[in-house]
Wavefront OBJ file of the C-alpha trace (Angstrom):
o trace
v -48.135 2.312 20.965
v -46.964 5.872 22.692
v -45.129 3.439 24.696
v -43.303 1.888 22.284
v -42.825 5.312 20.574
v -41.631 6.902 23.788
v -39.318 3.388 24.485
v -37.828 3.963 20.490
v -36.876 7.943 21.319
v -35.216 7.108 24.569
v -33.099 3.775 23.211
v -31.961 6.544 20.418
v -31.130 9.335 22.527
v -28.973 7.024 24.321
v -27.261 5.436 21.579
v -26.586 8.982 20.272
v -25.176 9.704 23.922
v -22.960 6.756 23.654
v -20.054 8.461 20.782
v -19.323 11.191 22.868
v -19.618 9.379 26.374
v -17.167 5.738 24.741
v -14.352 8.951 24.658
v -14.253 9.600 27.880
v -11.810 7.601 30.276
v -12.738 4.978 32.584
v -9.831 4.815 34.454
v -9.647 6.192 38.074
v -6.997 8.947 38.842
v -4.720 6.593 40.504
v -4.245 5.146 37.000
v -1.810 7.401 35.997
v 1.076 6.469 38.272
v 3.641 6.561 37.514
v 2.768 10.300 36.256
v 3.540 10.779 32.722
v 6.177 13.010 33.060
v 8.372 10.144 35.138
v 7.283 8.236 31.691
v 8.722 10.914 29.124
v 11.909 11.516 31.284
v 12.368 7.649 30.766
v 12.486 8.716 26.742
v 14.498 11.676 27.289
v 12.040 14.657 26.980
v 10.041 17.014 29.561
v 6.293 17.000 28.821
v 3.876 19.757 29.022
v 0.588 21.554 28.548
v -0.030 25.259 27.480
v -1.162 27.667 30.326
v -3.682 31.126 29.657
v -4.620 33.332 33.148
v -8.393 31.683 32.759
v -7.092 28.372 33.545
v -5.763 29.633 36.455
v -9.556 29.553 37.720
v -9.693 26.131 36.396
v -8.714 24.009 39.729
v -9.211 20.739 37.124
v -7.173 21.818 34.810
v -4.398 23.244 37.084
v -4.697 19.615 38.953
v -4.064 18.011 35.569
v -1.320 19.851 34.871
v 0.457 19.658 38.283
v -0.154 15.820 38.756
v 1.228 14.965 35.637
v 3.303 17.480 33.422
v 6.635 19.204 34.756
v 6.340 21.883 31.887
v 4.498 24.681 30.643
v 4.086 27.580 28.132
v 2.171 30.645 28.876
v -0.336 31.094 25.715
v 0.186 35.226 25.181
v 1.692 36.605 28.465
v 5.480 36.502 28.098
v 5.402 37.617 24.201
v 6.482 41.373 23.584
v 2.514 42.942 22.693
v 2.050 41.286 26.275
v 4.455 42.870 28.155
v 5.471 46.265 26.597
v 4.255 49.444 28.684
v 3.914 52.547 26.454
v 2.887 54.808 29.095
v 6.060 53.380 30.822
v 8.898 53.148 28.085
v 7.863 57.024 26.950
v 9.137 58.082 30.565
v 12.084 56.036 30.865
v 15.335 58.526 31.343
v 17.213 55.990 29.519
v 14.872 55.888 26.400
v 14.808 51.681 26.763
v 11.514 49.823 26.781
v 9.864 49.679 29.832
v 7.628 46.620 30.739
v 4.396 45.036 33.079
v 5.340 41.705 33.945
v 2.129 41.701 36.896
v 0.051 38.977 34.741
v 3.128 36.993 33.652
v 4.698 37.014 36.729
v 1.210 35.730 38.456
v 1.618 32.652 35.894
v 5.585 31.794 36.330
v 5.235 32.104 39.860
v 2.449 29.340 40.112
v 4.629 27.080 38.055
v 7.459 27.810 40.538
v 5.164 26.935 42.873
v 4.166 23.598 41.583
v 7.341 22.458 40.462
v 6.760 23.180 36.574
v 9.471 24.612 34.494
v 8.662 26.998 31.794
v 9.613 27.320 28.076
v 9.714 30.941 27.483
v 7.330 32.144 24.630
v 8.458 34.363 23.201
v 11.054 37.270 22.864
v 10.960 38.569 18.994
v 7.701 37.863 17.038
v 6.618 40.111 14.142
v 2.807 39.186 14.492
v 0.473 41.605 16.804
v 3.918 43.778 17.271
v 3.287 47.067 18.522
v 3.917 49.207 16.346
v 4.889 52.506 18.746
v 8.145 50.480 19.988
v 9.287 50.782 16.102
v 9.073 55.197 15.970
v 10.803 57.826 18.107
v 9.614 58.359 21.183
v 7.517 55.476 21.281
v 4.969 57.372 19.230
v 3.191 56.097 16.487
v 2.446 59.602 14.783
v 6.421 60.112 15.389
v 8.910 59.256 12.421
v 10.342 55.670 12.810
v 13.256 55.160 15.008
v 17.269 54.828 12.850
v 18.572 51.158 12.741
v 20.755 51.749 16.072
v 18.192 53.217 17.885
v 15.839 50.055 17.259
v 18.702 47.585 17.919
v 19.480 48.861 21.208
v 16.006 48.667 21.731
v 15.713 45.190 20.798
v 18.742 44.185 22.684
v 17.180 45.998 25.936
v 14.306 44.265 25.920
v 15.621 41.155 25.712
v 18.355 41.689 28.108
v 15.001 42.808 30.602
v 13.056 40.391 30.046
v 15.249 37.151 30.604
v 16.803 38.753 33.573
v 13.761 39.780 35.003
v 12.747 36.371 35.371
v 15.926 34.676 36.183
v 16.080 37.235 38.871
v 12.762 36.685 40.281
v 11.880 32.844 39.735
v 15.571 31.413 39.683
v 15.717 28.109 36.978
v 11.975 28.239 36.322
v 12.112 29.662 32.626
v 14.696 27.028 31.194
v 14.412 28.016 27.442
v 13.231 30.627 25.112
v 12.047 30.751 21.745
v 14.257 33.796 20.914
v 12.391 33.991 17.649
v 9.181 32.948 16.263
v 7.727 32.816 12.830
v 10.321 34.160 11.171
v 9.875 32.055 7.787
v 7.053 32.802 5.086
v 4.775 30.601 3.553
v 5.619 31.094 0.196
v 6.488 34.066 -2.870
v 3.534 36.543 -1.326
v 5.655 36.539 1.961
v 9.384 36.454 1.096
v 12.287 37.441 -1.639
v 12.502 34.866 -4.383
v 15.864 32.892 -3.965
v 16.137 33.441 -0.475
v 17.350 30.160 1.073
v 16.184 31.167 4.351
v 12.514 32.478 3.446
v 12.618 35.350 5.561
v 9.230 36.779 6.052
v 8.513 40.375 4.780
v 5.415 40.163 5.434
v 2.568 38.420 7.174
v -0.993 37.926 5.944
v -0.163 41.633 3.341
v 1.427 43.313 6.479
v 5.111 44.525 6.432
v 7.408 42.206 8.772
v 8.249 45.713 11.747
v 11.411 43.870 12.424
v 12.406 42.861 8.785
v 11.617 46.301 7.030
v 12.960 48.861 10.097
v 15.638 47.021 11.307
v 16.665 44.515 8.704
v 16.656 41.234 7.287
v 19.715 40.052 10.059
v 16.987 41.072 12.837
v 16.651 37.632 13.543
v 20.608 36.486 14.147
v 20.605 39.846 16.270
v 18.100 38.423 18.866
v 20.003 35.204 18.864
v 22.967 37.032 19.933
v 21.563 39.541 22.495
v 19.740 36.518 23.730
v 22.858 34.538 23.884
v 24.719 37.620 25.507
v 21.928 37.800 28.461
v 22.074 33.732 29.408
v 25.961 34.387 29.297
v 25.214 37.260 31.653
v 23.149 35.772 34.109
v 25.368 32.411 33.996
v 22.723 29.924 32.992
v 22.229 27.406 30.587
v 19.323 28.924 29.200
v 18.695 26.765 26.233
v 17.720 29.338 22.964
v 15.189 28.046 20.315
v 14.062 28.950 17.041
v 9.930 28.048 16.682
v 7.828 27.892 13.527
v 5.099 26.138 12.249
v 4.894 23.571 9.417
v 8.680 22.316 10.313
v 7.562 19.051 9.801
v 7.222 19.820 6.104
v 10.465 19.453 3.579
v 10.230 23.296 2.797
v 10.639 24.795 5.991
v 12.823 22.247 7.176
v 15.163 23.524 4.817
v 14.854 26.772 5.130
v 15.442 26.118 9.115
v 18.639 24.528 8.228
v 19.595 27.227 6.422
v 18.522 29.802 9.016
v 20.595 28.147 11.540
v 24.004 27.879 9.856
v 23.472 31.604 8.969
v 22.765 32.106 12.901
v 25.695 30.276 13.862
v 27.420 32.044 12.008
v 26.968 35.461 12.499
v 29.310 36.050 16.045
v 32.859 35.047 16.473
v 33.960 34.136 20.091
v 36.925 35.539 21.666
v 38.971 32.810 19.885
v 37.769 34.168 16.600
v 35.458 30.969 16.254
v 31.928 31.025 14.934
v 29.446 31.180 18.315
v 26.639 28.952 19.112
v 24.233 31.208 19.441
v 21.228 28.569 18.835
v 20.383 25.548 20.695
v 17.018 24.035 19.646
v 14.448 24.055 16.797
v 10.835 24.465 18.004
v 8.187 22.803 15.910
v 5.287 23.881 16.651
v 2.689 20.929 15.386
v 0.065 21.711 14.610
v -1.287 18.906 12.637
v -4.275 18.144 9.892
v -6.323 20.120 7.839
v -6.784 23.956 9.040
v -10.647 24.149 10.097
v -11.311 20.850 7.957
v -11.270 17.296 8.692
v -9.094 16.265 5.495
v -5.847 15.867 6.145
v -6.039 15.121 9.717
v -5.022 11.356 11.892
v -2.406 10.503 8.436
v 0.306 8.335 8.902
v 2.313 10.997 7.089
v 2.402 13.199 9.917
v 4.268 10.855 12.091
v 6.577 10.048 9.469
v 7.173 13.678 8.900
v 7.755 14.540 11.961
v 9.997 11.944 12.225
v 12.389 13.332 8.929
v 12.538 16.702 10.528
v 13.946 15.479 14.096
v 16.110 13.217 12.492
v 16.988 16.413 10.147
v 17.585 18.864 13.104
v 19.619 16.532 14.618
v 22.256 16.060 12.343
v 22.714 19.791 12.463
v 23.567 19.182 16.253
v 19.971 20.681 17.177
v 17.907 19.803 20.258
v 14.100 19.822 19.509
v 10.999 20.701 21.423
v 7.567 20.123 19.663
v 6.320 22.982 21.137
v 2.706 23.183 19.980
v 0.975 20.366 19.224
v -2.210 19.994 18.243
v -3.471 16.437 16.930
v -6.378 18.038 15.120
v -9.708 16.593 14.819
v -12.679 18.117 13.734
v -14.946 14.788 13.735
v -16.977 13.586 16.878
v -17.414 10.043 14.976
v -13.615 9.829 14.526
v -12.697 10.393 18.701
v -11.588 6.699 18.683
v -8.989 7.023 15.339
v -7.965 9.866 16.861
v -7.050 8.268 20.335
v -5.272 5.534 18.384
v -3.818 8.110 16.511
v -2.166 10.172 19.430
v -1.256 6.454 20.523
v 0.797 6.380 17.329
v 2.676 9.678 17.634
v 3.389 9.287 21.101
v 5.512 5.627 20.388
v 7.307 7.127 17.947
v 8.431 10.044 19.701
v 9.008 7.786 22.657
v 11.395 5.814 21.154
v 12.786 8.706 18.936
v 15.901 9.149 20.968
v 16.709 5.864 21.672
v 17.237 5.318 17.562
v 19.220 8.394 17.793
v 21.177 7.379 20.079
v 21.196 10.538 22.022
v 18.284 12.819 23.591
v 17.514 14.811 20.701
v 13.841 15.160 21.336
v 13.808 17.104 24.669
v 10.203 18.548 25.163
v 6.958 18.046 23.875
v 4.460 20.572 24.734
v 0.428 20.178 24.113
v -1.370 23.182 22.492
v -4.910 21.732 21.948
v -5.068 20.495 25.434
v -8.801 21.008 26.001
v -12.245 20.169 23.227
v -13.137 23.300 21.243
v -17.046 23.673 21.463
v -18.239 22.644 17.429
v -20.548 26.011 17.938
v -17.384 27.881 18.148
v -16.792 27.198 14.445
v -15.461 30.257 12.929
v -13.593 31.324 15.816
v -10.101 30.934 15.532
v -9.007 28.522 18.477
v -11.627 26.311 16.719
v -9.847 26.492 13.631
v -6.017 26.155 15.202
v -6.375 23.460 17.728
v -9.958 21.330 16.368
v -12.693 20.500 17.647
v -12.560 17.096 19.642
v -8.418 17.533 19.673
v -8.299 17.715 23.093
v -6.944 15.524 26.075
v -9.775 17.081 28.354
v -13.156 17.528 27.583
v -14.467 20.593 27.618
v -16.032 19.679 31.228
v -11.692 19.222 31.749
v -12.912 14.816 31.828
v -9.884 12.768 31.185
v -10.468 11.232 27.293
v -9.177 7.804 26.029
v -6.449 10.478 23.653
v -4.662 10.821 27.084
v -4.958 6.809 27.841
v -3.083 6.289 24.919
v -0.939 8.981 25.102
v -0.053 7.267 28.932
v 0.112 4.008 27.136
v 2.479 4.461 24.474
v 5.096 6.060 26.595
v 4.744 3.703 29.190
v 5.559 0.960 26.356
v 8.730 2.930 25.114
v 9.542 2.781 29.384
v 9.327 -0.646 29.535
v 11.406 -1.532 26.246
v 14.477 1.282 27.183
v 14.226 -0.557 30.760
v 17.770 -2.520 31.543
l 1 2 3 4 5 6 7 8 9 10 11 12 13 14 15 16 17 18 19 20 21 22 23 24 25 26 27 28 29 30 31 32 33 34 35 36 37 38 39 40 41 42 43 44 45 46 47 48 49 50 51 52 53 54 55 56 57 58 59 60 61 62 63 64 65 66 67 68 69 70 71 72 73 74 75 76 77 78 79 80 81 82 83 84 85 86 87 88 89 90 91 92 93 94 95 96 97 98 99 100 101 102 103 104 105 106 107 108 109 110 111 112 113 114 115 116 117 118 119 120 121 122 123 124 125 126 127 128 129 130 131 132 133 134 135 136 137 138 139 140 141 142 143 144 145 146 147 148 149 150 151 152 153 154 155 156 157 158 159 160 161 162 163 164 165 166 167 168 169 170 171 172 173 174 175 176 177 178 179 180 181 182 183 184 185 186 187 188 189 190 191 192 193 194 195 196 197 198 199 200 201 202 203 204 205 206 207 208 209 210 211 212 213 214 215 216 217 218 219 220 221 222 223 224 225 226 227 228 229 230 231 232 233 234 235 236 237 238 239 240 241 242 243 244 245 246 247 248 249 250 251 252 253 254 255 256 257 258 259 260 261 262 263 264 265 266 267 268 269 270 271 272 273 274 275 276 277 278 279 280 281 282 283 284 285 286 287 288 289 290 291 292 293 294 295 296 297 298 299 300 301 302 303 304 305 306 307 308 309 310 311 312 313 314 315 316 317 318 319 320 321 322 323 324 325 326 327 328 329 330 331 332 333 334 335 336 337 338 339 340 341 342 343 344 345 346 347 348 349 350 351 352 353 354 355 356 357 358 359 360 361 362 363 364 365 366 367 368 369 370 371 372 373 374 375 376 377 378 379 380 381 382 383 384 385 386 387 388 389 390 391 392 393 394 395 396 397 398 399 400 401 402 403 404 405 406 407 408 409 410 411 412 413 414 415
């Protein structure tokens, strides 16, 4: 009878094994040849993974993203909070921002290294701002800086920053998101009737940029941004990122936002300026910490609508972000179907268009989020059993189908 018994526990223990281990990949390394990035050129986009400094301690991960991704996106290390030296900027003779690229730097040049380009992330972003680069001096206790002072600021940094690393890693950074977030949610965070939902403020906090500088902060950036690629004589494609773009609201509003860029400079020829290449949408998709609204059919439609949207305002688009969010052990398989699903429409995407609109996609929730991990916020953002990579950085079946469906859209756009 103990026999039996101890027979009974082992059969279950190994049934309840078999969930987790069925998501795993069985396919050898070799498997992925061509690499998948040969496969997205093929539909006219770059493909990439996000980067943070711990993953440079990650051989695995670094191995996963060399052998088969030609882009990246550092996480936190080339936004403004990032880089921005107080101690520095108070003791520059010129009174311009001063900044520490030593981390960022560390993380372009192994992408140089590999052969990776970079999408720049990112130069003007309200949330986490420090606040000192807003008040005279660089001194919070100090009164805030006039409008001029702030812009020149502004257009400093930017100028630095791009031509910093132009200068030292030549071609690497081929884009920036030159703005990020810059749309509210809703009533709490902008003016009624504004077309272009400009955020004033974020989660109760003022918008820095929007209340010291102003509300045209944002075609400002575009401009100095613009002005620095022009400098440096590169085609340093400029992007405007946000979340929820897939949605009718804020695709609007984007539209909006980018005639009103567009707009805003006159060339020498006393024509309007491009000062905006690309929409970034950030996608992340499904319920926010919740399983409900996650592997619909309406997010690949969506998504969809708003490329096809962007593009008939003569937009590129990167999906810059994504996260195909799953919170649900049980539902590993759906989810590899679903990333299946995404992935063939976005690999055939351009050839409907008719033109490469679609010209990056970049993966956010690249790794499983431990389910202890909960009410932590990268549990919340990306999910839970999202990921491409186990936690253990194992190869799931998401990533066979991800390899699948654009190796189908390869095969149908061969000659």
């Amino acid at each position: 009878m103990k026999l039996l018994l101890c027979l009974l526990v082992s059969l279950s223990l190994i049934a309840a094994l078999i969930p987790a281990l069925a998501d795993i990949s069985s396919r050898a390394p070799d498997a992925y040849h061509p690499p998948l990035r040969e496969l997205a050129g093929k539909a006219g986009f770059s493909v990439g993974i996000c980067l943070s400094p711990y993953q440079l301690k990650d051989q695995a991960y670094l191995d996963f993203l060399a052998s088969q991704f030609n882009s990246t996106t550092c996480t936190n290390e080339t936004k403004a909070y990032s880089l921005l030296d107080q101690a520095a900027s108070r003791r520059s003779e010129d009174g311009m921002p001063r900044m520490n690229y030593a981390l960022a730097d560390q993380m372009i040049g192994w992408a140089r290294d590999h052969g990776i380009g970079v999408r720049g992330h990112v130069l003007t972003w309200d949330a986490y701002m420090t606040g000192w680069f807003f008040h005279e001096g660089y001194d919070a206790s100090r009164p805030v800086a006039s409008r001029e002072v702030l812009l020149a600021r502004m257009e400093s940094y930017i100028t630095q920053v791009m031509t910093h690393f132009e200068t030292e890693f030549p071609g690497v950074i081929y884009c920036w998101d030159v703005v990020n977030e810059a749309m509210g949610d809703g009533p709490a965070d902008c003016l009624a009737g504004d077309p272009c939902l400009l955020r004033t403020t974020r989660s109760g906090q003022p918008n820095l940029f929007y209340e010291y500088v102003g509300a045209d902060y944002v075609e400002y950036s575009f401009l100095y941004a613009r002005n620095a690629a022009e400098a440096l004589g590169k085609d340093i494609r400029l992007f405007y990122n946000d979340y929820n773009m897939l949605y009718p609201a804020k695709r609007e509003a984007a539209k909006h936002l980018v005639e009103k860029i567009n707009s805003f400079a006159l060339d020498q020829s006393g024509n309007p300026r491009k000062l905006i290449d690309g929409i970034g949408m950030q996608g992340y998709m499904g319920g926010y910490g919740v399983q409900d609204g996650c592997l619909s059919e309406d997010l690949i439609t969506h998504t969809r609508d708003s490329i096809r949207a962007f593009a008939d305002l003569g937009m590129e688009v990167h999906i810059t972000e994504m996260a195909l969010r799953n919170y649900e052990e049980s539902q590993s398989k759906a989810h590899a179907a679903f990333y299946g699903r995404m992935f063939e429409m976005l690999g055939r995407i351009n050839r409907e268009l008719g033109r490469n609109v679609l010209t990056n996609v970049t993966v956010w929730g690249v790794q499983d989020v431990t389910p202890n991990a909960r009410n932590e916020y990268t549990w919340k953002l990306n999910g839970t059993f999202s990921g491409l990579l186990t936690e253990k950085d194992e190869i799931k079946t998401s990533f066979d189908a991800l390899y699948d469906a654009l190796a189908g859209a390869a095969e149908e756009a061969a000659p």
